[in-house]
N, C-alpha and C positions, 0 to 999 in steps of 0.2 A: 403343460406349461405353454405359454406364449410365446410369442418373436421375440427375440431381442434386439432390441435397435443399438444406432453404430453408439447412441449418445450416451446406452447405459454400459459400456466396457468403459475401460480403461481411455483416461484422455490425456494426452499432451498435445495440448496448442500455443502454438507460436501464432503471437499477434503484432501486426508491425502498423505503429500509428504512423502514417505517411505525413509528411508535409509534403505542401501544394507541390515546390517546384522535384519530388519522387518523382511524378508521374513522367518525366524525361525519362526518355531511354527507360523503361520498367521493365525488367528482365526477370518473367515472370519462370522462365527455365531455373533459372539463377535462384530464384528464390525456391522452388520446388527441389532443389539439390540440398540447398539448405537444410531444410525442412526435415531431409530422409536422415540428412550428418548428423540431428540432433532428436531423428526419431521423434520426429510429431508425426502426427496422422491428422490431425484438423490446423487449418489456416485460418484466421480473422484478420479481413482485411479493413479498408476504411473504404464504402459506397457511395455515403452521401448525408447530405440532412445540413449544417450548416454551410459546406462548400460540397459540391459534388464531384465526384471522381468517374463517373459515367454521364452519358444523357440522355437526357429524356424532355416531358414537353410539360409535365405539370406548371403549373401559375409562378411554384416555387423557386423553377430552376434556379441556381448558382451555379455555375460549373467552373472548375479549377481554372484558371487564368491559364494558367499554362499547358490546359490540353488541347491535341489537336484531333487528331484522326484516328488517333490510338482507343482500343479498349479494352484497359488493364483487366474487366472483370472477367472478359470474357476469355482472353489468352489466362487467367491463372485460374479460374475455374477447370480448363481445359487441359492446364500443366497438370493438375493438381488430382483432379479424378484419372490422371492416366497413370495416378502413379499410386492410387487410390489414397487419397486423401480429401478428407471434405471441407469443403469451404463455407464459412459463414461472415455474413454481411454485414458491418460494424454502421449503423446508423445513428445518427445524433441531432434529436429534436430538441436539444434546452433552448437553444434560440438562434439569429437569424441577422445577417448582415441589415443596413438601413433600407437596401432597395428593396428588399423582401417587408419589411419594417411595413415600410408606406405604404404596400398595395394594401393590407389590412390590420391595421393599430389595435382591432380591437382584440385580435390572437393572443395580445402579449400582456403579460404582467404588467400592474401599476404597483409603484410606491404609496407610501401614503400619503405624501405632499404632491399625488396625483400624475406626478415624473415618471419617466418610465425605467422600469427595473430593469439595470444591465445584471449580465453574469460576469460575477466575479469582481476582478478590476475593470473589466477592459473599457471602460468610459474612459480610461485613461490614456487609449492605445488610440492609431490612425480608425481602425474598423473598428468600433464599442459592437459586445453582441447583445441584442435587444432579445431577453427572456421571455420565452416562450410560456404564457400560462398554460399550469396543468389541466383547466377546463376546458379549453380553446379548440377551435375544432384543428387548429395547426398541429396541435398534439394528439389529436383522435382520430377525426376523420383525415385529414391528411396524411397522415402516418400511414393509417393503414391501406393508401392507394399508392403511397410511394411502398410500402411492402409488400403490395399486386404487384407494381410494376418491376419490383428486381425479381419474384418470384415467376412472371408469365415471359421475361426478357434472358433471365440468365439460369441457370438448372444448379442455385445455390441452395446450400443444403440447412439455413436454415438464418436465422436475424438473429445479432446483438444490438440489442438498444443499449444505448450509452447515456449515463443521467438519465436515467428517465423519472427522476426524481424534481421537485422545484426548493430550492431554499426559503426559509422566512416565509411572510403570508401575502398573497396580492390582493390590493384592492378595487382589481378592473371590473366591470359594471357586471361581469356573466359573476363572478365569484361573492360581489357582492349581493345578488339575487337569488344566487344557490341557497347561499347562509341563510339569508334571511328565512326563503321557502324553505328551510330542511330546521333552522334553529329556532323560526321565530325571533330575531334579533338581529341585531347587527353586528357585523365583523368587529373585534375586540381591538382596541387599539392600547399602545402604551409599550411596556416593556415585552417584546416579543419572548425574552427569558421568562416571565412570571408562569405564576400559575392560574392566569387570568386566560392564556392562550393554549393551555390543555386542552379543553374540546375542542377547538377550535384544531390544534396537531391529529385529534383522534376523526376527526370531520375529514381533513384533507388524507390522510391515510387511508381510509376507507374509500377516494377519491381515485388514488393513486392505484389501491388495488383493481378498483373496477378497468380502469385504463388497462391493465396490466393484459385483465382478464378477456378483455373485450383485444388485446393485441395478438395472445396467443391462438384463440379462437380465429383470428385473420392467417394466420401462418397454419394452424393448423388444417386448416379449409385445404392446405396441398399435401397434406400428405400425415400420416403420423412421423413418417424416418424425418420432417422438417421439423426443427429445435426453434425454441426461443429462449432465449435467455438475457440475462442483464448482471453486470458487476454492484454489489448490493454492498457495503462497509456494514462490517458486524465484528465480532469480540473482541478486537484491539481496537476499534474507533464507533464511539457509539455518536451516530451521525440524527438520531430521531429527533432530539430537541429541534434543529432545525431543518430538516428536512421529512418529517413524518414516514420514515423508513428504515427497514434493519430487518435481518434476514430473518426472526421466526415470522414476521407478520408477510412476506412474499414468496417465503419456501414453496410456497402449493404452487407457485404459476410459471415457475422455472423448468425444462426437463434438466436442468443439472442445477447445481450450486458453485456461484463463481462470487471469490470475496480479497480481496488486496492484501498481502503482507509486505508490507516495507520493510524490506531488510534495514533503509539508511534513516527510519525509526529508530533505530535503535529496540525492538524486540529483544527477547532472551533467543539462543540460539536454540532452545526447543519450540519453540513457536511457529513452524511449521508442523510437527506432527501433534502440539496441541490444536491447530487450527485445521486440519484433517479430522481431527478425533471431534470438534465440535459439530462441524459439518456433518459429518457421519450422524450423529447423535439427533440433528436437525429430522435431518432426513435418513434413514439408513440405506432406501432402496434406491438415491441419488448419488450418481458420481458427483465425491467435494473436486472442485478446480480451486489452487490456491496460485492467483495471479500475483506475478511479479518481475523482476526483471534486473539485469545483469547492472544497469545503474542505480537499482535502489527501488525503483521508480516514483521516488518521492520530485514532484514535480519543481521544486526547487533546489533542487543535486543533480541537476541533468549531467552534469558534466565529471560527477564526483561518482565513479564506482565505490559499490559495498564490496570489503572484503572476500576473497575469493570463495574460504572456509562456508560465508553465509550461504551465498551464492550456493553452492554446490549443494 
C-alpha cells in the first residue's frame, strides 16, 4: 500500500474569513489554542487575491490598509505546525479593486451592453469589485504565480481557491474569440435561463475544469502532501445553471471534497449525514468536508445564530 497523506484522514478545519481591520493585533497563539479546544488539525486562513493579508511585489498587489510590519502568515503557519496542524491558503481571484481594474481591463468580464461585470452587488458599494474573467490570464497565469509565491515564501501546506467559479456569461473580446474558434459561432445572447445557453454552460465548464487542472498541477509541482482544493455548492443548491459548476463535474481535481450546508437554510436536521453520504458516494476514496458555521453561514444572517441542536 502507499503513503497516506495528512489530507486523506480525518479532517476538521476551522476557517476564519478575516476582515481587513483582524489583521490588528492577530494573535496567532490565540488562535492555535483555539483550534486544539475544538480539535481541528488544519487551519484556512485568508492570504490574498482581492485584498492581501501578506506582501509581495506582483503587478497585482493590494495589500490590507491596515497592515504594517506584521506577517500573520508567517507567525500562524509557525503557531500551527508546532502544534502540528496544517495550514492552507484561502485565495480569491473572482475579481479586483478599480486600481488593479485599470492596469489591465482586458482580464475582466464584460456585460453585454459591453459594461463591465461587477460581482454580485457591489456596484453598489464605495469599492464595486470588477470580475475577473474565467479566460483571463488574471485568472490563469496570475493565479498560479501568486501560488508560487505563497508556496517558495511560506511552508503552507496547501491552497483554497475561493469562487473559482464566474456567474452568467462574458462577453470580453478573449471569450468572445474562444467561442467563436471552438463553436464556430458567436456567443448566444438573450435569456441567459434558456436553453439557447446550454452549450454555451457546457463550453464554459469544460473551461472551468481545465483551469482547475492546470491549478493543481501548479501546487502539485511542491509536493504530493500540498492539497488543493475549492468550496464547490452541490445537493442542496444546484448552482450549474449559472455558474457551469457542481461537484460530480470537479470531484477529480480536488484532494478532498468540501461543499456548504446552511443550517439558517433551513435543511432537515439530517442533512448533514445525508450530505456525508453523498460526498462519500462522489468519491469514496475522498475525505467529504461539510463547511459551515456557528452563524448559519448564510451570508445574509450574519448576525442571527442557527439553533444550537443544528449546530452541534
Amino acid at each position: 500500500m502507499g503513503k497516506t497523506h495528512w489530507y486523506q484522514k480525518q479532517l476538521r478545519i476551522l476557517q476564519t474569513v478575516l476582515r481587513e481591520p483582524d489583521i490588528v493585533h492577530y494573535d496567532a497563539e490565540a488562535v492555535v489554542r483555539y483550534a486544539e479546544e475544538i480539535h481541528a488539525n488544519c487551519l484556512v486562513i485568508n492570504s490574498g487575491g482581492v485584498v492581501d493579508f501578506f506582501r509581495h511585489e506582483l503587478e497585482t498587489a493590494n495589500p490590507n490598509p491596515f497592515m504594517q510590519q506584521e506577517d500573520i502568515l508567517a507567525d500562524i503557519v509557525k503557531a500551527c505546525h508546532a502544534k502540528g496542524i496544517k495550514v492552507i491558503v484561502r485565495v480569491d481571484f473572482r475579481g479586483v479593486e478599480k486600481r488593479v481594474y485599470d492596469l489591465n481591463p482586458d482580464w475582466f468580464a464584460v456585460e453585454e451592453d459591453g459594461g463591465p461585470m461587477y460581482w454580485g452587488n457591489s456596484d453598489q458599494t464605495p469599492t464595486p469589485v470588477y470580475t475577473a474573467c474565467y479566460l483571463s490570464y488574471y485568472r490563469n497565469g496570475h493565479a498560479f504565480r501568486f501560488a508560487d509565491y505563497l508556496f517558495q515564501t511560506y511552508d503552507v501546506d496547501g491552497v483554497w481557491e475561493n469562487a473559482p467559479f464566474q456567474k452568467d456569461i462574458c462577453y470580453c473580446k478573449t471569450c468572445r474569440s474562444h467561442y467563436q474558434q471552438d463553436k464556430g459561432k458567436p456567443l448566444p445572447r438573450g435569456d441567459f435561463k434558456s436553453s439557447e445557453f446550454d452549450e454555451y454552460r457546457a463550453w464554459k465548464a469544460d473551461n472551468l475544469n481545465r483551469h482547475l487542472r492546470r491549478f493543481r498541477e501548479t501546487v502539485k509541482s511542491y509536493g504530493e502532501d500540498k492539497i488543493f482544493c475549492a468550496e464547490i455548492f452541490g445537493l442542496f443548491y444546484n448552482q450549474y445553471m449559472h455558474t457551469s459548476s457542481d461537484l460530480y463535474q470537479v470531484k477529480d481535481d480536488f484532494d478532498f471534497l468540501v461543499t456548504p450546508m446552511f443550517t439558517a437554510n433551513y435543511e432537515p436536521i439530517s442533512a448533514p449525514s445525508m450530505l456525508v453520504k453523498f460526498l462519500r458516494g462522489l468519491e469514496e476514496n475522498k475525505v467529504p468536508v461539510m463547511l459551515f458555521g456557528h452563524l448559519g453561514t448564510d451570508n445574509g444572517l450574519r448576525y442571527v445564530a442557527s439553533p444550537d441542536v443544528e449546530t452541534r
